[in-house]
N, C-alpha and C positions, 0 to 999 in steps of 0.2 A: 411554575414550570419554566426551565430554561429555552430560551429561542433557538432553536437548530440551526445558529446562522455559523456562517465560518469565522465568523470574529469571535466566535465565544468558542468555538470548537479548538483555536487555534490559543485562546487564552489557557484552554486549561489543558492543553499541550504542552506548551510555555510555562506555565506553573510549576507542573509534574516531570518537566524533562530539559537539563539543560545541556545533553549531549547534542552536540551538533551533530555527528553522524545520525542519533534517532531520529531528531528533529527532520532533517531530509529525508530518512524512509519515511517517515510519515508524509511529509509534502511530493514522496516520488510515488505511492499506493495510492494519495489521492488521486494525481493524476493517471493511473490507471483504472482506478473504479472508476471516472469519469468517463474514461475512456470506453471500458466494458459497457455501460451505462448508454452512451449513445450509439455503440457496435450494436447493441440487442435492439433498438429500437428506441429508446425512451428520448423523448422531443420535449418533454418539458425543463425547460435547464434549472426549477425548482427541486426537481427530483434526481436530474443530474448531482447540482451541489448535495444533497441529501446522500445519495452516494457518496459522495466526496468526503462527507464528513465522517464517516465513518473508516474510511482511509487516513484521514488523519488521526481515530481518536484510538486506532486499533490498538497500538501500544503506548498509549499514553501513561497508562501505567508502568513501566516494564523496567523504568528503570529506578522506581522506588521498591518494585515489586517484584522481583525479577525470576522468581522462583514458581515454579507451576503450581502449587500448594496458593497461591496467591495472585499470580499474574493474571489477570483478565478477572477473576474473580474479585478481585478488590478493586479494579475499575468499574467494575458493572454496580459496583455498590454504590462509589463515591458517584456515578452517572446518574443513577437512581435517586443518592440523597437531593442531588444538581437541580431535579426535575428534568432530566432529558428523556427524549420520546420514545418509548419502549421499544420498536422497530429497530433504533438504533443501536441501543444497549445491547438486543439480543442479536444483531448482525456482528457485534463488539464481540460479543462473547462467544460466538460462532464460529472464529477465525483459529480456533485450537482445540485441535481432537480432543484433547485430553477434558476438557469441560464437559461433554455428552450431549449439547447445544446441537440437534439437525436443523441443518441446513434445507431451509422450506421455500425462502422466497430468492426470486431473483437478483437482491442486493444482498442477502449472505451467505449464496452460494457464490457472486463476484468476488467477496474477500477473501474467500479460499484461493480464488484463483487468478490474485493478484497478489500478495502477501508475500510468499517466499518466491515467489516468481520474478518480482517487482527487486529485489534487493538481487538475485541472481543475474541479470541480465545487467544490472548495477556494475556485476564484480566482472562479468565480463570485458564490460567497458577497457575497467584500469587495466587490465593485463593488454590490453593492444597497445602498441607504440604511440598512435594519436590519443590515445585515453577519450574518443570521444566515441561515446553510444549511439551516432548516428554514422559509424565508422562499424556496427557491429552487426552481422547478417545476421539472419534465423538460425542460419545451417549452422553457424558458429557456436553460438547458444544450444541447439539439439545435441553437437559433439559434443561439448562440455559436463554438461547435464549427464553423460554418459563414464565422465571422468572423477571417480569419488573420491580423489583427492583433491580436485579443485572445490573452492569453495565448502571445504567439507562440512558448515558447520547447515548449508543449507540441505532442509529435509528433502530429497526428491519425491517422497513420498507425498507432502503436501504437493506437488507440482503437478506428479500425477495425477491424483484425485481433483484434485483443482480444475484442472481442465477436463477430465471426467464430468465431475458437478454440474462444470458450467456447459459442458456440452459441446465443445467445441475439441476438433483434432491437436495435440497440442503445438505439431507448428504454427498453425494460425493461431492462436493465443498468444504462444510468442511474440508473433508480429503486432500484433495489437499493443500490447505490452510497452515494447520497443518504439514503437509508434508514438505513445505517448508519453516517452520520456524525455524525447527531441526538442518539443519546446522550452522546457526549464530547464536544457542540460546545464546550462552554465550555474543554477543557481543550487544544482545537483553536486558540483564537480566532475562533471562528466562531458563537459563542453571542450575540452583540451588543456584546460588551466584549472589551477585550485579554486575552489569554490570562497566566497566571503561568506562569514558567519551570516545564519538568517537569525534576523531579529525576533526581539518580546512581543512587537508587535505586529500584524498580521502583514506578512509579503501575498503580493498579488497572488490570484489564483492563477493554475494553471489554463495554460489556451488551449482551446482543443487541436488535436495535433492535426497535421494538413494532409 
């Protein structure tokens, strides 16, 4: 069986993905399921990163795979052949209506409601003048959301349900969200300047936001 650690979560990220824009949705969903993670309650930071990893490993496949016919379901396989923890696999595979995967426990209904939310508040960012996500309100993001031409390729419908799921109003989601994307903005591109490539090998974890 594979170790649930984030060196091995992040290796076979790194393997399976060498786009740098994925590669940062994954490192920017971590930092949100962490974030959800300790918003709900959860104080063990074992089960924090456990969250975590599952934000990175969400689409790991996605860009060998990219096709819903395949996407999440050919991860859940190669997870599986890996030995990784079945909790994981099936919060993996959770994250896409289309699989029929319910959402039962409180770490795969967080990925619903971090996933397209997580790369939304992303795109908000760039379109302001500073390009920096701790420059971006709530209310900005709820306007947006409401504009289906921006961002058109994100599903509102995962946004909805997402914070439906998780239980929470979706302005405050948002803010959480947002919240925990302020620490790594720079390593996001979202700090006010281009981001450097993240490497093969594993960059620090996110800190929890302040």
């Amino acid at each position: 069986m594979t170790a649930p650690t984030r060196e091995n979560a992040w290796a076979l990220l790194t393997e399976f993905t060498a786009s740098q824009a994925l590669r940062r949705h994954a490192l920017a969903v971590e930092a949100s399921m962490r974030a959800l993670a300790r918003s709900s309650g959860v104080t063990d930071e074992a089960e924090v990163e456990r969250w975590g990893l599952v934000g990175l490993l969400h689409d790991f496949d996605y860009e060998k795979y990219p096709t819903e016919a395949d996407h999440v379901f050919r991860g859940m396989e190669i997870l599986r052949h890996r030995g990784w923890p079945e909790d994981v696999i099936r919060a993996v595979g959770g994250h896409a209506f289309y699989t029929g995967i319910p959402r039962e426990t409180p770490m795969e209904k967080a990925i619903l409601a971090a996933d397209e939310l997580t790369g939304f508040v992303g795109a908000c960012a760039l379109v302001r003048p500073s390009k920096r996500i701790a420059d971006v309100p709530v209310e900005s993001v709820m306007k947006r959301l409401k504009e289906k031409a921006f961002a058109a390729k994100v599903d509102r419908e995962y946004v909805r349900r997402g914070a439906e799921e998780w239980g929470l109003p979706l302005p405050e989601l948002v803010a959480v969200v947002l919240a925990s994307q302020v620490p790594l903005a720079d390593a996001l591109g979202l700090g006010g300047a281009p981001a450097s490539d993240l490497p093969d090998t594993p960059c620090p974890p996110p800190p929890p936001a302040p």
